[in-house]
N, C-alpha and C positions, 0 to 999 in steps of 0.2 A: 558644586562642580562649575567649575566656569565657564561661558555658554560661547561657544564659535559662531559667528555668523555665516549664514547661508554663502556668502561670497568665496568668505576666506576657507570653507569648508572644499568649497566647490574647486578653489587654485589647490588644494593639497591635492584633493583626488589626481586632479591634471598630473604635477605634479608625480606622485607615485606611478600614473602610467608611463609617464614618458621615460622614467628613471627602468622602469619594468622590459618599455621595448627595447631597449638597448640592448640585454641579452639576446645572440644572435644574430647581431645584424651586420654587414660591412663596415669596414676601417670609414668611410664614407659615411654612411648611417649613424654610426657610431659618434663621429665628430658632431653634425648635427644635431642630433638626439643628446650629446653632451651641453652644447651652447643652447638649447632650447632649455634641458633642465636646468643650467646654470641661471638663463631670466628669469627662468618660471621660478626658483627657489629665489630672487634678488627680489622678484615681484610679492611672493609669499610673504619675507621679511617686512616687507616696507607694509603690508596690509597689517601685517601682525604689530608690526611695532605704531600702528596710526591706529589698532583697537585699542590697542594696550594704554594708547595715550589718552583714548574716550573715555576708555574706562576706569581712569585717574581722575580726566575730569568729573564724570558724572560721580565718584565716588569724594570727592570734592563740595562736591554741591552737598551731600546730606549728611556729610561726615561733619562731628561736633569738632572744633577748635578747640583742643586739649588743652595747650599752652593755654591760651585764654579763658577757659572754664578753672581750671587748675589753680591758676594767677590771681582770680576773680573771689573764689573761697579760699585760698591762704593769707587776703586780705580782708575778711570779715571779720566783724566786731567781736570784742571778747568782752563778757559781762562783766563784773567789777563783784567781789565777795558778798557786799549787803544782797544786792540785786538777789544771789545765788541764794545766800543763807533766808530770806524773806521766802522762797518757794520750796515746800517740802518735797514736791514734786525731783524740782530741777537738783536740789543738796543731795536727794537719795545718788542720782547721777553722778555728779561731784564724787562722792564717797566711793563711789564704784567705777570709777576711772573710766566708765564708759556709756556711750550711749546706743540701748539697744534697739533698735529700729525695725519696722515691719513693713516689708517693701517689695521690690520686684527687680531681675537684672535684665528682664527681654522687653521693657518699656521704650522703642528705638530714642523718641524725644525726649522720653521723663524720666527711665533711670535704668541705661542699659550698661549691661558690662563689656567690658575691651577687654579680651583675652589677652591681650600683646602685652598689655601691662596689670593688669586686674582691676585697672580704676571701674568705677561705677560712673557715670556721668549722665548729665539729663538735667530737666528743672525740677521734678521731688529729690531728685541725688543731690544737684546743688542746693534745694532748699535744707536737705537732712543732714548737707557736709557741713554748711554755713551753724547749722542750730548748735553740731555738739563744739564746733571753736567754739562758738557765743559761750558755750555751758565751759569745756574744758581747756581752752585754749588750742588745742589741737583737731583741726578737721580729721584727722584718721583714726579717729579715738571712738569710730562708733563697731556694732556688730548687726550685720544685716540676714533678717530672716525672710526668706520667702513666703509671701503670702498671694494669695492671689482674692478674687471677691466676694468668696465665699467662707473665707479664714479671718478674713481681716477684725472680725469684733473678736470671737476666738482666742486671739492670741492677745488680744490687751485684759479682757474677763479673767483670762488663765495667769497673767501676769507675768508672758514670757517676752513679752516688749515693752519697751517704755514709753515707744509712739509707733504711730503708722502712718506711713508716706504713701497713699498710692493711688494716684487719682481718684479721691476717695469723697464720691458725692454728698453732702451733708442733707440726712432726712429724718424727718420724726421720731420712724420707728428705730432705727441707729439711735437718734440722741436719747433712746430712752432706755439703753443698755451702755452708753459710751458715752465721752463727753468728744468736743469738736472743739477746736481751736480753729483761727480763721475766720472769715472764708481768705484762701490766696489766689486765688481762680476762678476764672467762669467759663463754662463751657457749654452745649447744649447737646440734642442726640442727631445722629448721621444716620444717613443709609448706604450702604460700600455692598456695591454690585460689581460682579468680573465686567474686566475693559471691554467695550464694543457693546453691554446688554443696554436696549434700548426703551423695554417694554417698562420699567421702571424711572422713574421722572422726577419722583418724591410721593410724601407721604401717600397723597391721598392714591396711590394707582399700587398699594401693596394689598388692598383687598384680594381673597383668595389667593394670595401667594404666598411660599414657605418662606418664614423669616426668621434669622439665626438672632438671639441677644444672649450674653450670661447670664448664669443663672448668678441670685444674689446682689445682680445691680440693680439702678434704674428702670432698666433697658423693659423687663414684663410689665410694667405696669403703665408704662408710657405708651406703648406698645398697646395695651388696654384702652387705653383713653382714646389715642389719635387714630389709633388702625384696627377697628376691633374685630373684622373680619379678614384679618391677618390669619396663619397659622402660625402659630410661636414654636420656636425649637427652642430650647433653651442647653446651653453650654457652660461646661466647668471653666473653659477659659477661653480668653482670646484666639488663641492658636488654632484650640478646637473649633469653633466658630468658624475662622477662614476658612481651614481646612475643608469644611464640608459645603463653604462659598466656591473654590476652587474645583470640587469634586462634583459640583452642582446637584447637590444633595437640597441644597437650600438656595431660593433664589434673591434671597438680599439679607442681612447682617444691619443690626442696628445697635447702637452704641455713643458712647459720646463722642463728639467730631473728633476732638484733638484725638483720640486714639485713632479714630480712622485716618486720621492725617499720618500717624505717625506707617501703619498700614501703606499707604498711596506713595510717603517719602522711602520708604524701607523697601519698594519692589513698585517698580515704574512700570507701567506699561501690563501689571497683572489686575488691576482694581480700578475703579472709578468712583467716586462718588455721584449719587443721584438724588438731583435736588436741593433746595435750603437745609441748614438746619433747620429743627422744631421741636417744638416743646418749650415748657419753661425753663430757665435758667438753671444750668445746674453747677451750684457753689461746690468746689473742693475746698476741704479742710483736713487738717490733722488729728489723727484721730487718738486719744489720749482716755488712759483709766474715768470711770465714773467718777464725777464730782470731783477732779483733780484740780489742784490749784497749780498745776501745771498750765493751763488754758489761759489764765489770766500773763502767765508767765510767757510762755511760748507767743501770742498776743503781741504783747511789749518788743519782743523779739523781732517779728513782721512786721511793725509799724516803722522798726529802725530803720528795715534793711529797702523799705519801700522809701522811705523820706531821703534817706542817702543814697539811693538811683540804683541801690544792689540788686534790687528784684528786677528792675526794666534789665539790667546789664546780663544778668542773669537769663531773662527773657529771647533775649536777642541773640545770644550764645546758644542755648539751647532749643527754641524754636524759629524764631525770627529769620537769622541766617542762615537757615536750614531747610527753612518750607519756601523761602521766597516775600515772605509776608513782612509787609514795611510800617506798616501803622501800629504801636505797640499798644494791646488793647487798658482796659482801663482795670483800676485796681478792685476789687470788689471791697464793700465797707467791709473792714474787720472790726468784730465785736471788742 
């Protein structure tokens, strides 16, 4: 629902009263009472029409550049038959016209969906759009299944996706049921407290406070190391997590940062972040069947689109010009 401000709330009420005393009054009264609600409705419009214009711009500011994202993957590279036929992985694809992906639509930066037109867009969307041209010549040529951080090895084990996109940190105990492509990413963990809380600073001031992470990430075990007299809550997704940050069930949410950024971009003025990031680095990668020679393949694939400026352009499109953030960071070695 879209939100009135206290002002423009306050000129309707005016408004409606003035429109109200009319009934009853003299031809006198009456005239007045007409030219009053005539300003007062001139004055209302002109508020209305200068929110409506903020809230173009601020929606502006974090909204992806379609045309541009769009433009950007319908000119990505397409592999060439040896390439294809040399990975059993990628030919399985090939032969099945498509590629099936394990991902997410409510990722605001990394791979959300637009109702208006059903695109998916984001940097795993444009990394997943970019991968199946490379493979089929056609970026629309993929099938996207929802997973969230708990499903994600799941559905590659089960062999109901052919890869997974989604902010998907690379660690031991994963690479020892799943293989990893990449890394494309680096990122580290946040703390996102509601706007205005002050008693959190960073890490070290979460002792004995309640603190949201998902379950199935990073997030418990870091959480272990840095903050150990934390309470952990632990959450099936993101959503859930804010939601009970919002509802001050919990007094801080930790995570990796880009997601809380995406968090802070997607609702202004309801979250903050408190503090540096912390912890160690944490690589995203694609996450791909056991022992797939897919890895090697998808690889080849990253090294192109990074050498020929795709990933920074890509970068910049879907985070850069959208958080504010001008220095495009660095590439993580890909194995």
């Amino acid at each position: 629902m879209k939100k009135i401000s206290l002002k423009l709330a306050s000129i309707l009420m005016i408004t409606a009263f003035v429109a109200t005393s009319v009934t009853g009054c003299g031809e006198k009264e009456e005239t007045v009472a007409t030219q009053t609600a005539a300003e007062t409705s001139e004055s209302t419009e002109a508020l209305a029409a200068q929110e409506t214009e903020k809230d173009a711009e601020e929606s502006a500011l974090v909204a992806i550049n379609k045309k541009a994202f769009d433009t950007l993957v319908a000119q990505g590279p397409v592999a060439d038959d040896a390439t294809i036929q040399a990975s059993e992985w990628a030919k399985a694809i090939k032969e099945a016209g498509k590629l099936r992906v394990g991902g997410t639509r409510t990722s605001f930066l990394f791979s959300q969906l637009d109702e208006t037109d059903e695109g998916v867009r984001g940097f795993d969307a444009g990394l997943y759009q970019l991968l199946t041209r490379y493979i089929l010549g056609d970026e629309s040529a993929y099938e996207l299944t929802q997973v969230d951080s708990s499903t994600r090895e799941s559905v590659l084990q089960s062999g109901q996706v052919d890869a997974v996109f989604a902010t998907y940190s690379i660690t031991p105990e994963r690479a020892k049921v799943i293989s990893f492509a990449g890394p494309y990413y680096t990122s580290q963990q946040g703390i996102l407290v509601a706007a205005g809380k002050e008693d959190i600073t960073g890490v070290d001031s979460l002792a004995g406070k309640i603190v949201a992470t998902q379950a199935g990430s990073t997030g418990p075990d870091i959480l272990a190391e840095y903050a150990p007299e934390a309470e952990i809550q632990e959450f099936e997704s993101d959503q859930e997590a804010r939601a009970a940050l919002e509802q001050g069930r919990v007094d801080a949410y930790v995570t990796d940062y880009t997601l809380l950024l995406n968090s802070i971009v997607k609702n202004p003025g309801v979250y903050q972040i408190a503090g540096e990031a912390f912890g160690s680095e944490d690589n995203y990668g694609i996450g791909l069947p056991i022992d797939s020679d897919g890895v090697q393949f998808v690889n080849t694939f990253l090294k192109q689109i990074v050498e020929d400026g795709t990933w920074e352009q890509l970068w910049k499109i879907s985070l850069g010009d959208r958080t504010g953030i001008k220095d495009v960071p660095s590439v993580p070695v890909i194995e």
